[in-house]
N, C-alpha and C positions, 0 to 999 in steps of 0.2 A: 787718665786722670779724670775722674768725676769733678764737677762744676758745685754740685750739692751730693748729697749720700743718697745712696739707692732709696734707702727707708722716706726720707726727705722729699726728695722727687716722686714715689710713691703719693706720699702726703699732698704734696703737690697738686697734683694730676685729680688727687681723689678730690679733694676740694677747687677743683675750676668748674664753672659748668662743661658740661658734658655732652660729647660727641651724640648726634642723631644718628637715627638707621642707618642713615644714607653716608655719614663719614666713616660709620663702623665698616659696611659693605665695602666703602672703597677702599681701605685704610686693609682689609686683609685681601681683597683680589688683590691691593699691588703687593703683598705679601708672599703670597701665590704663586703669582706671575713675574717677579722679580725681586726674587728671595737674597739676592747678594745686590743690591740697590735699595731695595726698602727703605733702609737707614738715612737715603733722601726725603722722604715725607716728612715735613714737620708734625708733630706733635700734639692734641690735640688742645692743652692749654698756650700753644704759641699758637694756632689756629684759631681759638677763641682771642687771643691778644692783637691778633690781625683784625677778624672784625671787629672789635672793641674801637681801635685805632682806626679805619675807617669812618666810621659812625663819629666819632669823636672830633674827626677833621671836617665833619661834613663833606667829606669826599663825592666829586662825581664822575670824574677821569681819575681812574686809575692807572699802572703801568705794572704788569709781574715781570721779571727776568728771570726764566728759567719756571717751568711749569710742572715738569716730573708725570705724574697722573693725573694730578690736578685737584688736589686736596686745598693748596693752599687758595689754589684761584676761584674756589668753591667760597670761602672763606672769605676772601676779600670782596667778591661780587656781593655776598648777602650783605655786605654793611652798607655798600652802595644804593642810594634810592631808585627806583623804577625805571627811571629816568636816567640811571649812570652808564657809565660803559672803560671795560676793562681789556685793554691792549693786552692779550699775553703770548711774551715772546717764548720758543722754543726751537730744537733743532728734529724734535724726534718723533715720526708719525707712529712708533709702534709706542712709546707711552703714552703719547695724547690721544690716540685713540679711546683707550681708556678715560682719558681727560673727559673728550667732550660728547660719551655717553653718559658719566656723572651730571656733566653739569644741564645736559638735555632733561633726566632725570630731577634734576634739581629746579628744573624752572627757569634756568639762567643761561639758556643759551646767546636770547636776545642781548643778553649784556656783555658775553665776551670773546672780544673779535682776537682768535686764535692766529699767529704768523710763525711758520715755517721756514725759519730762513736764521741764519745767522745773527744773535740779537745785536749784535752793533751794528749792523747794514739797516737794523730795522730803526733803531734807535737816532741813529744820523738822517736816517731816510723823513723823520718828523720835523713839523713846523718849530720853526725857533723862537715861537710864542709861549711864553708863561701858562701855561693851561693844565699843566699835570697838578692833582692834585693830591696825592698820593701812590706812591712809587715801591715796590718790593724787590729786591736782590737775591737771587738763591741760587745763584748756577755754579761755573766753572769759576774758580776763585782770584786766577790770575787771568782776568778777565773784568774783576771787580773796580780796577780804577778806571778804565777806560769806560765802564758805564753808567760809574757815578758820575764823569764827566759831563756824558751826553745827560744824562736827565737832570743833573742841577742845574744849567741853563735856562730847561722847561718846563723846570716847576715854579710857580704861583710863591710868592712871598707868605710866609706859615704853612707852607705845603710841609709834606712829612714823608722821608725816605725811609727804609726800612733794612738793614744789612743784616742776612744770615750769617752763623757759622763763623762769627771774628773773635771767637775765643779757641777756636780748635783745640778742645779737650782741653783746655789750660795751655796748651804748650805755646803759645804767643808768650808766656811768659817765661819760658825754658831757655834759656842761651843754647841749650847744649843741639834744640831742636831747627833745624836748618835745609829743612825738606821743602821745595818748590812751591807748597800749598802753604806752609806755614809762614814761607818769605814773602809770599803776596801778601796774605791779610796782615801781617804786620806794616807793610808798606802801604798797606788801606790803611787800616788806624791810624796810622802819623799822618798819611795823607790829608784824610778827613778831621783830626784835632788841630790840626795849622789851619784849617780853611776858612778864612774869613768871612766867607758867604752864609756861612751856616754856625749853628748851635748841635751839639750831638752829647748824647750819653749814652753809655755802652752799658746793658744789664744782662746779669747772670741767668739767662731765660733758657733755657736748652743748652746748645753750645756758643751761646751768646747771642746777643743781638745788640743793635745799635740804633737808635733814634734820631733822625737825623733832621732839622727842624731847617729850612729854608729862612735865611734871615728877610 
């Protein structure tokens, strides 16, 4: 189930600004190199919507969950000022490999401290201080409320969370759909629209995205 029409999303894409050398390059090595995965890179107008939302937060601590190659961490670091620094969690040194010769490439090594390790070990492993100030969600999806947990805690009042992938093709609205990935993120959105702590809208961005505004 498309979210918008090919032609539409086409449209889309051709009107956001537009990926540089350096996301084109990485965006087809991981193409390359991980031909049945790709479909994990976001996008490159949800990659412009990232740095957009950065910037807009005045973000200086960041947090990614789930890294891939590292397209989006590319993304979130450049909206970051000079000064900022971005926590990204992963599990896998043969994609970030790739990761963190992009972002060597890109200038942005200095700003983001790469961890290896299971993100919710990494996640509880941090100060229980208000300091995050902008937070990104991308990985393993029943997985997703256990890490909303840990970062809404330690984000900053107006901080701003970011949840991939909570429309799953549409089928979060399909009764008929009831596949393990689709049970999670539906149990994220209910989670996340009861939460008192927060303010959230969910937009038709790729295969969704969610806004998740720290009260």
């Amino acid at each position: 189930m498309d979210i918008v029409s090919p032609a539409l999303s086409d449209y889309l894409l051709a009107h956001s600004t537009q990926p540089d050398d350096l996301l084109r390059e990485l965006a087809a090595e991981t193409a390359a190199e991980f031909p049945d995965a790709a479909q994990m890179q976001i996008s490159h107008d949800e990659g412009e919507l990232l740095t957009m939302l950065v910037r807009l937060t005045g973000a200086k601590y960041a947090v990614e969950v789930g890294v891939f190659t590292g397209y989006s961490s590319i993304c979130i670091a450049r909206g970051l000022p000079i000064d900022g620094h971005l926590l990204a969690c992963d599990v896998s040194e043969e994609w970030t490999k790739i990761a963190r010769r992009y972002w060597d490439r890109a200038g942005l090594t200095d700003r983001v401290d790469l961890r290896i390790a299971p993100a919710l070990d990494t996640l509880q492993s941090l100060p229980t201080d208000q300091t995050i100030d902008f937070a990104f969600i991308d990985a393993d999806k029943k997985g997703y409320v256990s890490y909303y947990e840990e970062l809404v805690p330690r984000l900053r009042p107006g901080a701003l969370l970011v949840l991939d992938n909570v429309l799953q093709g549409g089928r979060v609205a399909d009764p008929t759909a009831t596949n393990d990935t689709v049970t999670a993120i539906r149990e994220t959105n209910t989670h996340i629209a009861t939460d008192p702590r927060v303010d959230v809208t969910v937009l038709p961005v790729r295969d969704g995205v969610s806004l998740v505004r720290k009260r």
